[in-house]
N, C-alpha and C positions, 0 to 999 in steps of 0.2 A: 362263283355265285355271290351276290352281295344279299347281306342281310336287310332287311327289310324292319325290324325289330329294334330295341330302343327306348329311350325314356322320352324322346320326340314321338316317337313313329307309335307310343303306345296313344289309345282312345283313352278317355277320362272312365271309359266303363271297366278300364283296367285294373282302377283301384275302388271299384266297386263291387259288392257282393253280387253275384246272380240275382238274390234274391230280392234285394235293394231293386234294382232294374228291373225284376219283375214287377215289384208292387211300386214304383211307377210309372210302365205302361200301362198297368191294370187301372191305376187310380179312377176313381169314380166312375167304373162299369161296374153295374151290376150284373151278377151272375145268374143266366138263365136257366135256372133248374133252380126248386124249392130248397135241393138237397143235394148243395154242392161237394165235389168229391177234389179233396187235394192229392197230387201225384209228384209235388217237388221236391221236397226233404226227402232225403238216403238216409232217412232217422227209423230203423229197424224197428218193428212192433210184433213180432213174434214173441212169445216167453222166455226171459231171461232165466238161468240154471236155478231150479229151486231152493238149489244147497247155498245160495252170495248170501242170504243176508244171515241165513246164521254163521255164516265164515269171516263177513263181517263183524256180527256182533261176539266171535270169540277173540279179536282184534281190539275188540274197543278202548284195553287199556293204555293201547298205545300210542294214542290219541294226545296222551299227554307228555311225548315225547317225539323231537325230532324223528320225521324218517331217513333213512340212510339214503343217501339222493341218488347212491348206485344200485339200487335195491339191494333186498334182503337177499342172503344166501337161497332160501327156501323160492323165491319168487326165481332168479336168476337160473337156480337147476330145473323147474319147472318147464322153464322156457325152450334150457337144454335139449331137455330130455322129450321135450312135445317135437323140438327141430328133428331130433333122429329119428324120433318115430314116423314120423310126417316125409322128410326126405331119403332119409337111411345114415345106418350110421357113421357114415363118409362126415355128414354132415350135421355133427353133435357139435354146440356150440362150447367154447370154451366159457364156463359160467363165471369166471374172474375176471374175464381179458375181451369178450367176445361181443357179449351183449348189455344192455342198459336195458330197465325198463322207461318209459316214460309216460307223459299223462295224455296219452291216445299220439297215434300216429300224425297228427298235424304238428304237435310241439316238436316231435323228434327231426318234422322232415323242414322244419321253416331252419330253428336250431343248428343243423347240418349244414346249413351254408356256411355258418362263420369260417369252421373250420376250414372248409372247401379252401375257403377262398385263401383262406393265410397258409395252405401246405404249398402252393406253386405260383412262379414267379411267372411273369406272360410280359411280353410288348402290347404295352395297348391295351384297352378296357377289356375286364377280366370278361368271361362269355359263361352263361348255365342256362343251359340246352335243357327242353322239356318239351315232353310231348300236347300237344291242340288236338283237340280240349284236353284242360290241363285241371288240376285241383288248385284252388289259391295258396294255399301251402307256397308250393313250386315260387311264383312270382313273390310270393311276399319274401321267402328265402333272400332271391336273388337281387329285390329292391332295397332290401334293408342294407345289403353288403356292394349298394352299386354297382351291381353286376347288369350287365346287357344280357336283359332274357331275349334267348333266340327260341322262338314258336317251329317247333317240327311238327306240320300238320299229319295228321293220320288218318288218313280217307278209305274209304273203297277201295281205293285203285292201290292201295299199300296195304291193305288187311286190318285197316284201324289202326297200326300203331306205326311209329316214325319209320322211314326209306330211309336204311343205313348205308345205303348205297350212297346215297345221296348227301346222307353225313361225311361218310370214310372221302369222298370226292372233295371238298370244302378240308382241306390239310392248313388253311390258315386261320381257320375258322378254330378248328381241334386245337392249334397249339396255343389258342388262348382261350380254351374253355377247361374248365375249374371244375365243373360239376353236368351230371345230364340225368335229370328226371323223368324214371320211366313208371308207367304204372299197368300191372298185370296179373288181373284179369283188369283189359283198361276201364275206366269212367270218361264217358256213359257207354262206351260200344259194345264191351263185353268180351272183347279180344281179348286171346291167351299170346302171348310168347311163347313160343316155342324152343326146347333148350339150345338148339340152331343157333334162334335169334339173341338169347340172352347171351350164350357162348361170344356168339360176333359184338354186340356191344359191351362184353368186357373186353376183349380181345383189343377194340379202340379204347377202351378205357387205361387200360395198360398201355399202349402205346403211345398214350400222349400223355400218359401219368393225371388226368382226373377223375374223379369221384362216380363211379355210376351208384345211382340211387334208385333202387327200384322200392317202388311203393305196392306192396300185396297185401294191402287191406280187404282187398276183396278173394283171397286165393283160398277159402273154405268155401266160397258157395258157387259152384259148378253146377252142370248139364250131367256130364257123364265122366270124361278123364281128369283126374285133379290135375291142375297146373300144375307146369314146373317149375320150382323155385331157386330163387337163386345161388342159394348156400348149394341145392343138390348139383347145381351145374359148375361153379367155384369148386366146390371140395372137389371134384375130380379134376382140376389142373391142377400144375405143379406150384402155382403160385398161392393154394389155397383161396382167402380171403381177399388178397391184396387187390384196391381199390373197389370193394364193392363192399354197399351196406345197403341191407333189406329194412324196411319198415313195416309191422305188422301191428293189429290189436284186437281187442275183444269186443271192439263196437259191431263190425258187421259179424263177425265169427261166433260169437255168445252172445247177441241183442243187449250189448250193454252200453251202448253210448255214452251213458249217464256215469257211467264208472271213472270214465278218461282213462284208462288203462290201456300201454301199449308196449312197444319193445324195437330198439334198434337192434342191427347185429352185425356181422361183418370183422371188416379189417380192423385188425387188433388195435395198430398206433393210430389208427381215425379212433374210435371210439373213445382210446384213451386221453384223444385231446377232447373230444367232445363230451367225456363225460369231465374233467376239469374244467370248460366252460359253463355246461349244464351246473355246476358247484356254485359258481360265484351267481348265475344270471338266472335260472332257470327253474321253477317249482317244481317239489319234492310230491310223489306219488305218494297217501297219505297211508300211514301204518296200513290198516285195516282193507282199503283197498288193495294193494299190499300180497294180505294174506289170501282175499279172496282169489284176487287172479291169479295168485299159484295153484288154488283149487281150479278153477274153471281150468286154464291150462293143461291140466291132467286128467282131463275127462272129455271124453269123444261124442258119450252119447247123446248130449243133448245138439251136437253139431251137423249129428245125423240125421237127427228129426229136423233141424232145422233146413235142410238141404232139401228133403222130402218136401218139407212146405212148399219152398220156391219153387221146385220141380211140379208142384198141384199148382201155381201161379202159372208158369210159363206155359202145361197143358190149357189152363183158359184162354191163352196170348194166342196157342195154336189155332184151337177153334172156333174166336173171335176173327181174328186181323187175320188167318193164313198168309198171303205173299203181299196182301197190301203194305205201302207206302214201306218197301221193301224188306219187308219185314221178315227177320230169321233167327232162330233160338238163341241166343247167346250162351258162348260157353261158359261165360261166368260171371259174376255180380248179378245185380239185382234190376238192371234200369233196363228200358227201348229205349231204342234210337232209332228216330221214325222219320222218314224222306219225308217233308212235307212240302217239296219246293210245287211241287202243280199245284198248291194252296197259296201260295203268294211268299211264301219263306215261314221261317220260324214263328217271326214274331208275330206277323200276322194271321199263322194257324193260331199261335196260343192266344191271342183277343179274340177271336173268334170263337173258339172253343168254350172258353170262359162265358160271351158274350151270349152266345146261343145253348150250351150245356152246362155250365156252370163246373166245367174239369180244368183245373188248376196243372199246367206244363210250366217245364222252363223253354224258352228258346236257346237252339244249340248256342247260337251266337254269344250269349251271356256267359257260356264258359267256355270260352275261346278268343282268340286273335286272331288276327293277320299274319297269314304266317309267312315264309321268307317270299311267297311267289303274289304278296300281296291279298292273299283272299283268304275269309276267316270260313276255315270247313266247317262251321256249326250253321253259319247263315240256311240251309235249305231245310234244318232240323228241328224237332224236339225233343227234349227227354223227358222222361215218366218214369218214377222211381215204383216199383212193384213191393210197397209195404203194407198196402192194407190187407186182408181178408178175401179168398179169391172170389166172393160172391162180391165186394163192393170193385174190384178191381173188373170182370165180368163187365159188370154195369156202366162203368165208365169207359171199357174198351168200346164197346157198344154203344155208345152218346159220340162217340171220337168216329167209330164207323160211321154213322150217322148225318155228321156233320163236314168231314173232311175228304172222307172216301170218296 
């Protein structure tokens, strides 16, 4: 199979924001409704834990001191100890060796390229595989270190997330890729991996000795089975850790975007290079921050009420849209991903929509590529992040009925 993928083969909208590219297509249309309703930021608006700011403010002296850039003791068992209880105790991080915190899961997951790329030698431009639609994380990783991002589309016809089938076939392709960005529950589909599928992609990860990188920022907020994580499916081989590092935070988990609080974890000698690069290059999570997300980390219950919320969202998803624009619960995060191609594709549903309801979408297209087979799987799509209120999201499903159906 030839790659398709490239610093040629990419479009200029590749080093743009979605959201850059939405506002302007949007530009100078006014939006039809008095009282327009935004659906494109994954910027969480549920209740952040009530106990941060006084956990910050008993932090605050230390404000006036470096913070330890591999976190605190207290932050790092935190972490530990949420890992075992969340996956089992197979899967208790080592809080010395195991895991880093960082400042929300994009620094940690761009950051991880470096290393990626200097652990393994290759013929020929190094290669970091991620999954279409991807998070800019992923490519920015991969452009910073001159890597050829290879686009593994994740459709329908694969269950949302990349055909490993289709990867393990491509054996020239593996021995010069360096890193493969996966993310689960995915954005925007909402697919889980299954411990099957993660099982098989370290299984190639080890076999061709690079980095898999799963990103589970979104693996607190489910349907009904918590996903499976990656440490719980690692800790039961024999090789533990070896080549695999998880990315998680307290942005979608605890509504706390604003914190920048996150955590890598994984393979011990990755980490350990990566947290000496993160030394010299990389900003320090600040005390006080710090303390709080050891707190937040140790406490469930506001993670439950917040699950509950989403779950009162996606019952309005059901009773609105039922099977339109083929639409079905997602097992996990917070977004739709909505057919919109008997609308004219993506972009054209979301000017429209805007243009006649005044409800703000991204088109799929805008977080995605072309992927190896030449065609970007978000072109037929949109996404709608599920943060507001179910009575304002209600209302906008219903203007989307209205307009698109």
């Amino acid at each position: 199979m030839t790659s398709h993928s490239g610093p040629h083969a990419l479009t200029h909208g590749a080093i743009l924001s979605p959201f850059t590219q939405l506002r302007r297509l949007l530009s100078g249309i006014a939006p039809g409704h008095a009282q327009p309703i935004e659906l494109t930021i994954g910027e969480p608006r549920e209740a952040m834990p009530a106990f941060v700011r006084e956990k910050i403010l008993e932090a605050s002296d230390s404000l006036g001191r470096y913070p330890p850039i591999r976190g605190t003791p207290e932050l790092r068992e935190a972490i530990s100890r949420w890992s075992a209880k969340r996956y089992g105790e197979a899967a208790a991080l080592d809080p010395e060796r195991e895991v880093i915190p960082v400042n929300g899961s994009r620094e940690g997951l761009f950051y991880a390229a470096i290393p990626a790329i200097g652990r393994k030698t290759v013929q020929g431009r190094p290669a970091i595989l991620m999954c279409n639609p991807y998070y800019s994380a992923y490519i920015g990783g991969a452009l910073a270190v001159d890597a050829e991002p290879v686009f593994l589309n994740a459709t329908r016809a694969s269950g949302y997330l990349p055909d490993l089938d289709e990867i393990a076939a491509d054996k020239a392709l593996l021995e010069r890729t360096v890193a493969f960005y996966l993310c689960s529950p995915a954005n925007p589909q909402g697919a889980v991996a299954s411990q099957a599928y993660i099982a098989r992609a370290l299984e190639l990860a080890r076999a061709y000795d690079f980095m898999l990188f799963l990103d589970e920022c979104y693996s607190e907020i489910y349907s009904a089975e918590a996903p499976t994580g990656g440490v719980q499916v690692a800790a039961a081989s024999s090789d533990r850790f070896r080549n695999l590092v998880v990315f998680n935070s307290l942005s979608k988990r605890s509504n706390l975007p604003g914190l920048r609080s996150g955590f890598c974890a994984g393979d011990a000698a990755f980490i350990e290079t990566l947290a000496e690069i993160r030394n010299m290059i990389a900003p320090q999570l600040s005390g006080p921050a710090q303390h709080a997300s050891a707190a937040v980390w140790s406490d469930e219950d506001h993670v439950v009420a917040n699950r509950a919320a989403y779950r009162e969202k996606y019952d309005v998803c059901d009773r609105v849209l039922g099977e339109r624009m083929g639409y079905r619960r997602p097992a996990g995060g917070f977004f739709l991903w909505l057919d919109v191609s008997n609308c004219g594709g993506g972009s054209q549903a979301a000017v429209t929509l805007w243009k006649r309801a005044g409800v703000k979408v991204i088109p799929g297209a805008f977080l995605a590529q072309a992927g190896r087979d030449g065609i970007n799987p978000g072109e037929s799509y949109v996404r709608l992040a599920l943060v507001h209120d179910p009575a304002t999201i209600g209302k906008a499903l219903e203007r989307l009925v209205v307009v698109l159906a």
